[in-house]
C-alpha positions, 0 to 999 in steps of 0.5 A: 527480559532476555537477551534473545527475548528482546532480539525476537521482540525486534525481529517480529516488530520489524517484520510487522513494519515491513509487511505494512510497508509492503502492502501501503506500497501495493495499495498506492501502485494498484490506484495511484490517481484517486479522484473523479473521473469525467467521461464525455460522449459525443455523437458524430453525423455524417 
């Protein structure tokens, strides 16, 4: 393999890893808490 083939191999994987970092990041951003959310009602009278 070429010198430049093996440098444009590196590049494109080290793209690839930064774009799935990128979208890992986001995914994380967008729902940081995952779980079961509790919701509670309560009726007051007067």
């Amino acid at each position: 393999m070429t010198g430049w083939r093996r440098w444009l191999l590196v590049f494109f994987a080290a793209t690839v890893v930064f774009a799935v970092g990128i979208a890992v990041g986001e995914a994380i951003h967008d729902n940081p808490k995952p779980g079961i959310t509790l919701t509670s009602e309560t009726t007051l009278h007067p």
